[in-house]
mmCIF file of the N, C-alpha and C atoms, coordinates in Angstrom:
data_MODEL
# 
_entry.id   MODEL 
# 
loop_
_atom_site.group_PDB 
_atom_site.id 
_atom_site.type_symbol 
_atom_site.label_atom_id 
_atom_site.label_alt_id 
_atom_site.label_comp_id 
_atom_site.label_asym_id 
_atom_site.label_entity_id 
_atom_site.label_seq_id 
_atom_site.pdbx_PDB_ins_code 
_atom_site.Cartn_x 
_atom_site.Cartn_y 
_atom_site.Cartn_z 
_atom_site.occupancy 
_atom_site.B_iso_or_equiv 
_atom_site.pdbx_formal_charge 
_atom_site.auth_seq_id 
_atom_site.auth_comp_id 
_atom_site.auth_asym_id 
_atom_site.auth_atom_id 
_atom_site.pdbx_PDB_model_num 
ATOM 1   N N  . UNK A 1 1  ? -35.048 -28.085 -69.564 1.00 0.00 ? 1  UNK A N  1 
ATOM 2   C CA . UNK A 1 1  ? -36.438 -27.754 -69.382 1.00 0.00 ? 1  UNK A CA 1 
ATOM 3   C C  . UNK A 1 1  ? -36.923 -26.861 -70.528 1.00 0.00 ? 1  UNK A C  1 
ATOM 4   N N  . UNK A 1 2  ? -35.945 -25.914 -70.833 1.00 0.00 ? 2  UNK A N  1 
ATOM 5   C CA . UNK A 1 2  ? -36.532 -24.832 -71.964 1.00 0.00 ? 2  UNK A CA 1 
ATOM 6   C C  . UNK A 1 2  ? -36.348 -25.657 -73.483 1.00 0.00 ? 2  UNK A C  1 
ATOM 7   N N  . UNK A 1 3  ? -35.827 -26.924 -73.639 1.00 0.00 ? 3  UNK A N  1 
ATOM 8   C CA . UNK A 1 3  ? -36.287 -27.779 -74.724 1.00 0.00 ? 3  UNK A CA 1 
ATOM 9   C C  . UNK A 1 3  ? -37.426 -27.864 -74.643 1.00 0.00 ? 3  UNK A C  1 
ATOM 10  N N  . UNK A 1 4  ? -38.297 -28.885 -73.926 1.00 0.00 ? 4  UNK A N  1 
ATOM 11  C CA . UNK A 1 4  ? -39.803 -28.941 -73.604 1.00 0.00 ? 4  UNK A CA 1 
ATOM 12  C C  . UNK A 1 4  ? -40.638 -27.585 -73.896 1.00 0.00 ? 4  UNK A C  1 
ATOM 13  N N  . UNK A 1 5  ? -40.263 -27.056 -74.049 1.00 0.00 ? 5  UNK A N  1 
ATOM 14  C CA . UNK A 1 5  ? -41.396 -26.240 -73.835 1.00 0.00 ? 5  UNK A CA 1 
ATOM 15  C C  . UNK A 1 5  ? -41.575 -25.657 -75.163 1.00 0.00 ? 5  UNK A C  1 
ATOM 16  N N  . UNK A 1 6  ? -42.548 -24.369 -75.664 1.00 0.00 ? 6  UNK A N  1 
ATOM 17  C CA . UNK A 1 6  ? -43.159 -24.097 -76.629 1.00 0.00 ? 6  UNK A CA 1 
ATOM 18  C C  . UNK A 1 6  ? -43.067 -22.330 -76.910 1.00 0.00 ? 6  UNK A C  1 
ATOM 19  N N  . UNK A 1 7  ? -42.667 -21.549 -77.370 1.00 0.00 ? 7  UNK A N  1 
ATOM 20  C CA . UNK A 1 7  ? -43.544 -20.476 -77.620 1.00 0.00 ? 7  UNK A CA 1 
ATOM 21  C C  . UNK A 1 7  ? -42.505 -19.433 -77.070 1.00 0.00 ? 7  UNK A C  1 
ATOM 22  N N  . UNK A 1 8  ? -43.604 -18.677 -76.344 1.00 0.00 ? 8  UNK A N  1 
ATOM 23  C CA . UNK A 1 8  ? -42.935 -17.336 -75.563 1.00 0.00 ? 8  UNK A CA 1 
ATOM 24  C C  . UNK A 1 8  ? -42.194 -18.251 -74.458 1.00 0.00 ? 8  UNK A C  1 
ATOM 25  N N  . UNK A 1 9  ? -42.614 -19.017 -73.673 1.00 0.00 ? 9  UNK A N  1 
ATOM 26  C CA . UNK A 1 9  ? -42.052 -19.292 -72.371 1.00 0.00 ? 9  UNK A CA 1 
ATOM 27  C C  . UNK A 1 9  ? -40.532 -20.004 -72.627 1.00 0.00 ? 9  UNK A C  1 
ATOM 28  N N  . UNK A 1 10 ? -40.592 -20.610 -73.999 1.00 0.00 ? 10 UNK A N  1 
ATOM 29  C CA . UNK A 1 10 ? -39.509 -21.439 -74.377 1.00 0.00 ? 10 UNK A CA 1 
ATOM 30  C C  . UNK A 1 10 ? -38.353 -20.051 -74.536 1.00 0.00 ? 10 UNK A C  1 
ATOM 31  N N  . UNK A 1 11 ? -38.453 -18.815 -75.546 1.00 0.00 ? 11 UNK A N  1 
ATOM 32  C CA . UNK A 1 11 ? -38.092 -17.845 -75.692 1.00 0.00 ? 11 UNK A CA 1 
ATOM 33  C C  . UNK A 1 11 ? -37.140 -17.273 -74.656 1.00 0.00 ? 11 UNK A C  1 
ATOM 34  N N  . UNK A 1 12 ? -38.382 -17.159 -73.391 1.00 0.00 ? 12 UNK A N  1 
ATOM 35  C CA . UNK A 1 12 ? -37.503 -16.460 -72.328 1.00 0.00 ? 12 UNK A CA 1 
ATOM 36  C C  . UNK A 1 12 ? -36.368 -16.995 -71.266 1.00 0.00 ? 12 UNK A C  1 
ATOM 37  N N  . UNK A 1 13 ? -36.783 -18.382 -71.585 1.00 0.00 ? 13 UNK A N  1 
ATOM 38  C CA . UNK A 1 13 ? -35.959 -19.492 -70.767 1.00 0.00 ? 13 UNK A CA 1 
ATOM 39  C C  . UNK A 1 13 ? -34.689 -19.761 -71.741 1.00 0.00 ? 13 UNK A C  1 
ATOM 40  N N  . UNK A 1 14 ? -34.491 -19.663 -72.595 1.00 0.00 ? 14 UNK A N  1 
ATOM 41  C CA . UNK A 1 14 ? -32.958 -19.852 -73.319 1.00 0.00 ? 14 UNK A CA 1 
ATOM 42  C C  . UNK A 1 14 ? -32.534 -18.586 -73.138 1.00 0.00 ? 14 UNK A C  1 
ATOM 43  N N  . UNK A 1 15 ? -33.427 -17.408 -73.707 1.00 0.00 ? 15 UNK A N  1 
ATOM 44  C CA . UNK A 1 15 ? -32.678 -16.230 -73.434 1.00 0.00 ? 15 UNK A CA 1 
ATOM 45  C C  . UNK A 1 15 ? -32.155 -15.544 -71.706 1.00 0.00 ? 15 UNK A C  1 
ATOM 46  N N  . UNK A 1 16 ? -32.355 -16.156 -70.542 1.00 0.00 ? 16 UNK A N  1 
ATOM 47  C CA . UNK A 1 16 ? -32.145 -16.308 -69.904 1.00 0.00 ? 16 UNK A CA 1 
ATOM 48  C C  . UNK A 1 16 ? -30.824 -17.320 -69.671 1.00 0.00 ? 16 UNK A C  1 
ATOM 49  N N  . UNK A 1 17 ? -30.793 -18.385 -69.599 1.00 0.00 ? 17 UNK A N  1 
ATOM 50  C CA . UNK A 1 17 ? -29.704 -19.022 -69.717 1.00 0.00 ? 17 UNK A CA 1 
ATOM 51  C C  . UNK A 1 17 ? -28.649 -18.938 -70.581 1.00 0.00 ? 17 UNK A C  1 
ATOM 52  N N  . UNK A 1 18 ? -28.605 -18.268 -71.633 1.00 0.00 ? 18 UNK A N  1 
ATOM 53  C CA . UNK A 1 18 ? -27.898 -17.775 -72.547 1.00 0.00 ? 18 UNK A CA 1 
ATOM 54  C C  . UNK A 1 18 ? -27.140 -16.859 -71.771 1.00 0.00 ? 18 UNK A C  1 
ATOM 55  N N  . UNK A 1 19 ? -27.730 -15.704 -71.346 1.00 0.00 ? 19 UNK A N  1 
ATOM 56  C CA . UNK A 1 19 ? -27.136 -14.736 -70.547 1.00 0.00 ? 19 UNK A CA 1 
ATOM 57  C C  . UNK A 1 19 ? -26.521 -15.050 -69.157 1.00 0.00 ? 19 UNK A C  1 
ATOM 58  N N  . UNK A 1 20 ? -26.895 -15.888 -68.626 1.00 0.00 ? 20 UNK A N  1 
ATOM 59  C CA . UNK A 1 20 ? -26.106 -16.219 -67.274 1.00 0.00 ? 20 UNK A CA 1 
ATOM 60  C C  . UNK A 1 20 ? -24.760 -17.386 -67.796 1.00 0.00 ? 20 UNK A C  1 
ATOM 61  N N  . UNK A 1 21 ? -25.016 -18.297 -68.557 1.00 0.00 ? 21 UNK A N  1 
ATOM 62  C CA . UNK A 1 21 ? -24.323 -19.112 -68.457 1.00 0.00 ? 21 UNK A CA 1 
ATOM 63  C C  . UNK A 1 21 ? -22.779 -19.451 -68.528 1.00 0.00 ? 21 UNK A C  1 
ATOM 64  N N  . UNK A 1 22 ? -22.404 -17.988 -68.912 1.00 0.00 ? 22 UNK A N  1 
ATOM 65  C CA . UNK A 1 22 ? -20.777 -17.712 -69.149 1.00 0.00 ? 22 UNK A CA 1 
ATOM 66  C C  . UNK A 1 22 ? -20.488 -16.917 -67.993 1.00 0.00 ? 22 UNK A C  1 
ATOM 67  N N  . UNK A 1 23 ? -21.643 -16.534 -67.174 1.00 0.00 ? 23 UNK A N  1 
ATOM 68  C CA . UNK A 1 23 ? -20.869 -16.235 -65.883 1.00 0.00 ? 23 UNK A CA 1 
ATOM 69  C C  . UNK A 1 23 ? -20.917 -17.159 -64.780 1.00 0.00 ? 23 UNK A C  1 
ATOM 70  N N  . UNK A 1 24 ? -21.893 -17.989 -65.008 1.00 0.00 ? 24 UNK A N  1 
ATOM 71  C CA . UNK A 1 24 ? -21.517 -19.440 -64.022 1.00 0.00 ? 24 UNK A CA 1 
ATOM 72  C C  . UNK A 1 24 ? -20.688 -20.096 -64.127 1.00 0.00 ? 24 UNK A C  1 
ATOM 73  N N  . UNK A 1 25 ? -19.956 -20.105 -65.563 1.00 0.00 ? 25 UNK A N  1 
ATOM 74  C CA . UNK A 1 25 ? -18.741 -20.756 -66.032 1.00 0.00 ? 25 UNK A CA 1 
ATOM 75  C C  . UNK A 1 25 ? -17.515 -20.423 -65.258 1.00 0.00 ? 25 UNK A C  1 
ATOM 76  N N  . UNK A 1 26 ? -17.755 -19.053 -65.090 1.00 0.00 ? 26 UNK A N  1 
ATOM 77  C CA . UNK A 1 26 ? -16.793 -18.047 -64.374 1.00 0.00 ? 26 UNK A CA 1 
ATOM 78  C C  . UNK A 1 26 ? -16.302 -18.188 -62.826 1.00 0.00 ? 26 UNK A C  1 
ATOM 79  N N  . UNK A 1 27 ? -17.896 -18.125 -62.232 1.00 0.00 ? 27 UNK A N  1 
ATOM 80  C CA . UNK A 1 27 ? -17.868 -18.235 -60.602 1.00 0.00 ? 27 UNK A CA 1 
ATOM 81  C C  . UNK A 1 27 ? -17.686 -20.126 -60.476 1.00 0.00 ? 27 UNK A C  1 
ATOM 82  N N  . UNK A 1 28 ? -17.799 -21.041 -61.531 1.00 0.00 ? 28 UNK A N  1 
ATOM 83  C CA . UNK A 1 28 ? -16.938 -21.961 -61.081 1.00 0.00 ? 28 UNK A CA 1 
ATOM 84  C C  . UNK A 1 28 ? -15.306 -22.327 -61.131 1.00 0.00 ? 28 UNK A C  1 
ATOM 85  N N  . UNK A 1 29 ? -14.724 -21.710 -61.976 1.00 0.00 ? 29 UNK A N  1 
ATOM 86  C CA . UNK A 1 29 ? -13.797 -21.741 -62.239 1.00 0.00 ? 29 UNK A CA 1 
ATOM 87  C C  . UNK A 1 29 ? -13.040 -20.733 -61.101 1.00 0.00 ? 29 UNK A C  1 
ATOM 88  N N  . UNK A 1 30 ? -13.686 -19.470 -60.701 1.00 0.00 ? 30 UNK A N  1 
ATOM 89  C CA . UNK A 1 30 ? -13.258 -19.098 -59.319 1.00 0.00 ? 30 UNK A CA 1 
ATOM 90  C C  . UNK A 1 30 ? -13.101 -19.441 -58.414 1.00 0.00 ? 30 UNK A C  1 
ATOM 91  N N  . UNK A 1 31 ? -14.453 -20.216 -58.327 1.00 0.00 ? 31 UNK A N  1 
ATOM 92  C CA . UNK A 1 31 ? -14.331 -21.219 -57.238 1.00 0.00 ? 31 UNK A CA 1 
ATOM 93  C C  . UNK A 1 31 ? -13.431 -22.194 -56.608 1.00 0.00 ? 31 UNK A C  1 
ATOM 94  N N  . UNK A 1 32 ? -13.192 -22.616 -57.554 1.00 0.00 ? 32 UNK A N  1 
ATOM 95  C CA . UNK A 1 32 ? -12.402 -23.927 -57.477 1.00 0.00 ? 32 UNK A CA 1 
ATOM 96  C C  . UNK A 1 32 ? -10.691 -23.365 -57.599 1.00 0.00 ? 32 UNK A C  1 
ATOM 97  N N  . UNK A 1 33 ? -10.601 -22.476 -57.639 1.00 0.00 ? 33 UNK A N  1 
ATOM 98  C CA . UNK A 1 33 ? -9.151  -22.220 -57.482 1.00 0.00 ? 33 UNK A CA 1 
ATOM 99  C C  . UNK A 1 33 ? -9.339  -21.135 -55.698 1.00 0.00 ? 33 UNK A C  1 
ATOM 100 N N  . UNK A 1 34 ? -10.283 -20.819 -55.607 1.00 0.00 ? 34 UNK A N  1 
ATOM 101 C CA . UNK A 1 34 ? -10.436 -20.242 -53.885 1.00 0.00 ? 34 UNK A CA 1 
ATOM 102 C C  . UNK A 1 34 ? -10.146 -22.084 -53.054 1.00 0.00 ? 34 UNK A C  1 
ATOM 103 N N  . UNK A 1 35 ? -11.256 -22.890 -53.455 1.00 0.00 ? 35 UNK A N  1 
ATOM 104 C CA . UNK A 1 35 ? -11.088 -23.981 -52.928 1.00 0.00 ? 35 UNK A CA 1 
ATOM 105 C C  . UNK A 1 35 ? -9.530  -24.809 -52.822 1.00 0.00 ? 35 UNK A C  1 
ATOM 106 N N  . UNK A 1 36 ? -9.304  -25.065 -54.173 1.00 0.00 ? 36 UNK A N  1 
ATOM 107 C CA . UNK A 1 36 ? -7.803  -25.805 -54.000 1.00 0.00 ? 36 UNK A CA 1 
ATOM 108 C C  . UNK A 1 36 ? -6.665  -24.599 -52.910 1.00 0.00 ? 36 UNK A C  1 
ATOM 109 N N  . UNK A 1 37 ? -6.521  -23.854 -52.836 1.00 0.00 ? 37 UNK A N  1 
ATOM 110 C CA . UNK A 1 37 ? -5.565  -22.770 -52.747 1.00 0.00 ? 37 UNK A CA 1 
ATOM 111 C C  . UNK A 1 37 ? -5.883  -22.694 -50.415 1.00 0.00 ? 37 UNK A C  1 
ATOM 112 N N  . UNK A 1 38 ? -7.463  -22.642 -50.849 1.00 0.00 ? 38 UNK A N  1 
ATOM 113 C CA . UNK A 1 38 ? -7.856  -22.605 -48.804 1.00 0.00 ? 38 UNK A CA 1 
ATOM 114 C C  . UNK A 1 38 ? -7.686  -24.163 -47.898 1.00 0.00 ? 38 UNK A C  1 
ATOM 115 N N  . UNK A 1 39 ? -7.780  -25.119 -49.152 1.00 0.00 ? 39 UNK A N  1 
ATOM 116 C CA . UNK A 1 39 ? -7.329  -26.424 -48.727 1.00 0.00 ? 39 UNK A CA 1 
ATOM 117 C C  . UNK A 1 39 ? -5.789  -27.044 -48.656 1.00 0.00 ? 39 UNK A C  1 
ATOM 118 N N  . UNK A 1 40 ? -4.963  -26.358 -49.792 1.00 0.00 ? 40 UNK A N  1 
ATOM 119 C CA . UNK A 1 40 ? -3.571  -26.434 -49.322 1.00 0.00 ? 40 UNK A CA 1 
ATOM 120 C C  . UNK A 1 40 ? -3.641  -25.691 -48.368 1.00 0.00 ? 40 UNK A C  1 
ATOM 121 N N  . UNK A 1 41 ? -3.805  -24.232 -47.933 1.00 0.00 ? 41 UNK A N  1 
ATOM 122 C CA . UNK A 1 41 ? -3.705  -23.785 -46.856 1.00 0.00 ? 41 UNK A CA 1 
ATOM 123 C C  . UNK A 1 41 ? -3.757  -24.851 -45.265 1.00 0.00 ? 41 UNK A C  1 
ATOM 124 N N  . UNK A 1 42 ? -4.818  -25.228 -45.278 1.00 0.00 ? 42 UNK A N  1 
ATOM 125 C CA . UNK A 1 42 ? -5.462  -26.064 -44.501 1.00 0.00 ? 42 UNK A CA 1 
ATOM 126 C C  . UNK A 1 42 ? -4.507  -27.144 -44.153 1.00 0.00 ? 42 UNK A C  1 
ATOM 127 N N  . UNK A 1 43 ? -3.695  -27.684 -45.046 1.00 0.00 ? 43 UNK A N  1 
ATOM 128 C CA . UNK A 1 43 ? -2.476  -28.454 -44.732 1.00 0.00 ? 43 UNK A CA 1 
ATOM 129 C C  . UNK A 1 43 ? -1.542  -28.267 -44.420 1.00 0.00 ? 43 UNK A C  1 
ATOM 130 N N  . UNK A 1 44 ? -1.180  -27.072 -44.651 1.00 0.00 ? 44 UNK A N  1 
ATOM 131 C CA . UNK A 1 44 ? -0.190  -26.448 -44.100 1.00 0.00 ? 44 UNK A CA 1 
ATOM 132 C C  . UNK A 1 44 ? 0.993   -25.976 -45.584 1.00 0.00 ? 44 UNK A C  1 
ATOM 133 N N  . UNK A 1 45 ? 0.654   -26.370 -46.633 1.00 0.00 ? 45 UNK A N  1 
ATOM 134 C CA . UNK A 1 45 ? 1.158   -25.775 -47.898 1.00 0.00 ? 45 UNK A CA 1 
ATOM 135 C C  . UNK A 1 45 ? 1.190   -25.088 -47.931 1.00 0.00 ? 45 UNK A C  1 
ATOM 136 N N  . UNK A 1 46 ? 2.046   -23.993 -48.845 1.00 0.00 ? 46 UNK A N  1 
ATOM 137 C CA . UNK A 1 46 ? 2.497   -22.714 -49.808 1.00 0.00 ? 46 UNK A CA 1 
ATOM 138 C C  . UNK A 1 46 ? 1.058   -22.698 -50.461 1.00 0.00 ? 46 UNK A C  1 
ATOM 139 N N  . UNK A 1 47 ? 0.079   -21.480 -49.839 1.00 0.00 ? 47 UNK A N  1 
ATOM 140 C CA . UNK A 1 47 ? -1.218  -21.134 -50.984 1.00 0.00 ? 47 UNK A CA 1 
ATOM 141 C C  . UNK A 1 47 ? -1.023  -20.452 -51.581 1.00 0.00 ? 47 UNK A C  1 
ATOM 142 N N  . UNK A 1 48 ? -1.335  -19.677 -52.683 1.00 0.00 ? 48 UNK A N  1 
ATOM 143 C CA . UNK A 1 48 ? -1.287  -18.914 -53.060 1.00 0.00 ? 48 UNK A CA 1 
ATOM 144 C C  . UNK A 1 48 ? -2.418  -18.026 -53.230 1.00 0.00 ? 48 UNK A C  1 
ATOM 145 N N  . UNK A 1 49 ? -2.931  -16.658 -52.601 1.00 0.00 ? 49 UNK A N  1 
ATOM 146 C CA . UNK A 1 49 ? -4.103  -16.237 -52.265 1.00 0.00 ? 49 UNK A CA 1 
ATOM 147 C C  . UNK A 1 49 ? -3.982  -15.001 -52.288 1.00 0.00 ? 49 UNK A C  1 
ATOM 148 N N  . UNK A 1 50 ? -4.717  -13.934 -53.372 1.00 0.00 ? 50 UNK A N  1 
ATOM 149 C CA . UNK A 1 50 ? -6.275  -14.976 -54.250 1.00 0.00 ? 50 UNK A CA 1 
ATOM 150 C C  . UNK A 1 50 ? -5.159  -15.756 -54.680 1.00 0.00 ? 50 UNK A C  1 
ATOM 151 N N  . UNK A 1 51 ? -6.200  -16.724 -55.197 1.00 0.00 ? 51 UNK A N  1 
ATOM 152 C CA . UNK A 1 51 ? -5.340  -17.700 -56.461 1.00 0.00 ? 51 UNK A CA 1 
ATOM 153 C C  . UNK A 1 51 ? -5.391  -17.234 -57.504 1.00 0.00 ? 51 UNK A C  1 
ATOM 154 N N  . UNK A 1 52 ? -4.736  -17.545 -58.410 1.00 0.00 ? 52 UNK A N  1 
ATOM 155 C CA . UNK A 1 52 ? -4.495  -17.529 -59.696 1.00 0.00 ? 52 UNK A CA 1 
ATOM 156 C C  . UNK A 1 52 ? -5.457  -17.058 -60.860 1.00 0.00 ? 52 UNK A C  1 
ATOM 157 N N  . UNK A 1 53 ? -6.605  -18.015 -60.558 1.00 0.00 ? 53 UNK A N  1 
ATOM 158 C CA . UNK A 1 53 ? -8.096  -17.397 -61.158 1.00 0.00 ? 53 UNK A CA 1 
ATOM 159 C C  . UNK A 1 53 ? -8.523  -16.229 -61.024 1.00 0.00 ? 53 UNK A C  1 
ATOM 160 N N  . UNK A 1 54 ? -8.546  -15.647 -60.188 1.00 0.00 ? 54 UNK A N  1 
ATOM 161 C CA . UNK A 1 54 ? -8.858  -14.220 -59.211 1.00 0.00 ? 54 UNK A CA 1 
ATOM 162 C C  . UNK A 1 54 ? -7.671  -13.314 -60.207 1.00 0.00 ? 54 UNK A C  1 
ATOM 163 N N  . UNK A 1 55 ? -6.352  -13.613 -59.917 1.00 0.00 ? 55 UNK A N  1 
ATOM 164 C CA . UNK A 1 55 ? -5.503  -13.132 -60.403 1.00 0.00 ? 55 UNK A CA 1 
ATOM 165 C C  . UNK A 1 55 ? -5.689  -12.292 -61.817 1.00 0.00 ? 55 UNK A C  1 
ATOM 166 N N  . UNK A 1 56 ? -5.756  -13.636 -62.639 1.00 0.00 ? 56 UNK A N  1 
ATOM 167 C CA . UNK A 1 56 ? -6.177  -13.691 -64.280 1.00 0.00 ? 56 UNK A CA 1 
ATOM 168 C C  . UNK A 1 56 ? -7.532  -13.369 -64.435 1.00 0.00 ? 56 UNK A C  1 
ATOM 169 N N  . UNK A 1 57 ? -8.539  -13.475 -64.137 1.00 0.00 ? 57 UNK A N  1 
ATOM 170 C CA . UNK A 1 57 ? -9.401  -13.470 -64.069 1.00 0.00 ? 57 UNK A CA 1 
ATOM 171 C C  . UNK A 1 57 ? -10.343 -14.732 -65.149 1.00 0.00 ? 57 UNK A C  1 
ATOM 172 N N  . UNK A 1 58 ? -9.829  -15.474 -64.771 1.00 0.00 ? 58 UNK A N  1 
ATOM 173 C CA . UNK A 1 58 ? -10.213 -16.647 -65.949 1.00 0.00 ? 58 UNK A CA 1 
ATOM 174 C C  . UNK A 1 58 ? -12.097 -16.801 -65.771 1.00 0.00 ? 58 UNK A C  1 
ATOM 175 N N  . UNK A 1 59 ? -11.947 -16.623 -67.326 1.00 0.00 ? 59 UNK A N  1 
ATOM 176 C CA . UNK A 1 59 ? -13.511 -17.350 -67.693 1.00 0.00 ? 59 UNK A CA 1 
ATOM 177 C C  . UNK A 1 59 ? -13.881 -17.982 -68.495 1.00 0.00 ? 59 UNK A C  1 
ATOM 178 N N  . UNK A 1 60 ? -12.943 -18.996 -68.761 1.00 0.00 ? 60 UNK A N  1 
ATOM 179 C CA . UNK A 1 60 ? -13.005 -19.999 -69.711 1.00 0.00 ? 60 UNK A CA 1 
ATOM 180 C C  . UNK A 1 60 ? -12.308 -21.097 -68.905 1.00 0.00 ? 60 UNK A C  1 
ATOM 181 N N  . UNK A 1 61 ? -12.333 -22.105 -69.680 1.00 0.00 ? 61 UNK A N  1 
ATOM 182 C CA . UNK A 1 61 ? -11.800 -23.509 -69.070 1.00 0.00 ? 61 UNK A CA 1 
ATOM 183 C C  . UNK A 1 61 ? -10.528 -23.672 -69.045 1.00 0.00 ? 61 UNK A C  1 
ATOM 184 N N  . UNK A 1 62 ? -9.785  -22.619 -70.145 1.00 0.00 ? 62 UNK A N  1 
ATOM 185 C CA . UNK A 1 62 ? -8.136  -22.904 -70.834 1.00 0.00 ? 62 UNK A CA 1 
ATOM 186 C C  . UNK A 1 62 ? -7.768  -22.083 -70.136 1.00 0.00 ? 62 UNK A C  1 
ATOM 187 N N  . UNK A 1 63 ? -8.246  -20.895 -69.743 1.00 0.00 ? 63 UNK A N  1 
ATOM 188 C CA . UNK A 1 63 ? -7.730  -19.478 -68.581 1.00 0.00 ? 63 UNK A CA 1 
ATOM 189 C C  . UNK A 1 63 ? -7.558  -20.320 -67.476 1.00 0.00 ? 63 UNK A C  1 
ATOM 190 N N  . UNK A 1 64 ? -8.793  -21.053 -67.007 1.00 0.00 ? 64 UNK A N  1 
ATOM 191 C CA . UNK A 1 64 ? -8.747  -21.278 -65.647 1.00 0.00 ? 64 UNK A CA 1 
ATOM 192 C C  . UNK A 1 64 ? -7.584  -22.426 -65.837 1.00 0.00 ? 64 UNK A C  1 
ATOM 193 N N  . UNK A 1 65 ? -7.172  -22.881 -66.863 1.00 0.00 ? 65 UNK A N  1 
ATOM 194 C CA . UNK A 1 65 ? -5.828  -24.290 -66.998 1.00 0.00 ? 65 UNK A CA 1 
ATOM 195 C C  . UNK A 1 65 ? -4.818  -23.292 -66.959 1.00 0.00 ? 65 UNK A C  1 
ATOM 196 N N  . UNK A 1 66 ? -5.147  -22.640 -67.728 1.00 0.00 ? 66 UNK A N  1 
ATOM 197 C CA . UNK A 1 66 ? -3.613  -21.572 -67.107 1.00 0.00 ? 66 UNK A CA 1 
ATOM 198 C C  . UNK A 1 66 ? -3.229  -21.144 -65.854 1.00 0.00 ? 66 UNK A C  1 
ATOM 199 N N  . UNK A 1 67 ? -4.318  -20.336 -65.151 1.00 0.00 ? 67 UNK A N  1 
ATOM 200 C CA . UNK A 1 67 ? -4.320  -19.875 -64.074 1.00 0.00 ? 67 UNK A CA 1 
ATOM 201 C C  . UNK A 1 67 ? -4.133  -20.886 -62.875 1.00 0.00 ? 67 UNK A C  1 
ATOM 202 N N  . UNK A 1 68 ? -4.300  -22.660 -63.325 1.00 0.00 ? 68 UNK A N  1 
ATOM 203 C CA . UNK A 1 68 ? -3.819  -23.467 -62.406 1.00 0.00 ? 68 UNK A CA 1 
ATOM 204 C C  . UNK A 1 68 ? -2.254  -23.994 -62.394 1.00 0.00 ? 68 UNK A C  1 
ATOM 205 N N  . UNK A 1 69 ? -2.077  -23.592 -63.650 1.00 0.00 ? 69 UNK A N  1 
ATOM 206 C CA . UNK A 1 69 ? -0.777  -23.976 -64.176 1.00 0.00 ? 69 UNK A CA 1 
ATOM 207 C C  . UNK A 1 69 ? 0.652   -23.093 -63.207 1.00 0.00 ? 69 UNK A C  1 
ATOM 208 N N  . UNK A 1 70 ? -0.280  -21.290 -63.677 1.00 0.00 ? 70 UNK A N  1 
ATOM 209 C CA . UNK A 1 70 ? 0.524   -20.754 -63.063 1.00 0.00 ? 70 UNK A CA 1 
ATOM 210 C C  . UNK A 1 70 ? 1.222   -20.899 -61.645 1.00 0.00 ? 70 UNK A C  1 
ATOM 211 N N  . UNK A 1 71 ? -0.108  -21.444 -60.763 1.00 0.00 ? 71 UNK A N  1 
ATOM 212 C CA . UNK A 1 71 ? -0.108  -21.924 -59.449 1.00 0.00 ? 71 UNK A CA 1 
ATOM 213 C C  . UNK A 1 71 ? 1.146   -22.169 -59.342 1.00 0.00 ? 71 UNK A C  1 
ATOM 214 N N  . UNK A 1 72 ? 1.772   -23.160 -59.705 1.00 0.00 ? 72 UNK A N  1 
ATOM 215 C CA . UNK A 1 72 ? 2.921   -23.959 -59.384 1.00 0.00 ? 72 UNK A CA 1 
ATOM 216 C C  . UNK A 1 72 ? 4.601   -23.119 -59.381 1.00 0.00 ? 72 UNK A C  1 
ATOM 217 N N  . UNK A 1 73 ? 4.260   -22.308 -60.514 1.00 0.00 ? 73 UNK A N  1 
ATOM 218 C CA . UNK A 1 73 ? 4.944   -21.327 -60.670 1.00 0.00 ? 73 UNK A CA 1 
ATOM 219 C C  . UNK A 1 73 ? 5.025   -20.391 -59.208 1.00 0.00 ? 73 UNK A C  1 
ATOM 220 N N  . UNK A 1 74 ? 4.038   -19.967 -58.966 1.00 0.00 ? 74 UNK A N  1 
ATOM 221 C CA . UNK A 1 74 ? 3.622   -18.721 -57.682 1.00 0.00 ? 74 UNK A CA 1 
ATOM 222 C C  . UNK A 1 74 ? 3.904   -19.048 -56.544 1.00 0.00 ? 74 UNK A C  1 
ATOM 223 N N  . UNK A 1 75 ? 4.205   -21.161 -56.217 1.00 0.00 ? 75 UNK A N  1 
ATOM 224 C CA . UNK A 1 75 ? 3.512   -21.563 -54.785 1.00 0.00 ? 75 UNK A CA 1 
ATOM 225 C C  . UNK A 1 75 ? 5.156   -21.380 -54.587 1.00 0.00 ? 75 UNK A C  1 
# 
């Protein structure tokens, strides 16, 4: 959307998303290791909880590959 647009409004809309967007990166990559970890639970698997992400605190894509990696190691 902040392509389209022009001026000041274009301005505040990247600089906005600029600033959030490495922490959404974050709370998904959290996410998804709360998720895998409450769903083995759910089966009756070895979770590991927090998971791994939580652990490391991954906020990148290669942290959070680590921090899934480690999993296996931990379970």
């Amino acid at each position: 959307m902040a392509k389209e647009l022009k001026g000041k409004e274009q301005e505040v809309l990247l600089r906005a998303y600029e600033e959030i967007e490495d922490e959404e990166d974050e709370h998904l990559y959290h996410t998804r290791g709360w998720c895998r970890e409450l769903w083995l639970d759910s089966l009756g698997v070895k979770a590991v909880l927090p998971p791994p992400e939580e652990r490391r605190d991954a906020r990148s894509a290669i942290g959070a590959a680590r921090a899934q990696e480690a999993h296996t190691k931990m379970s």
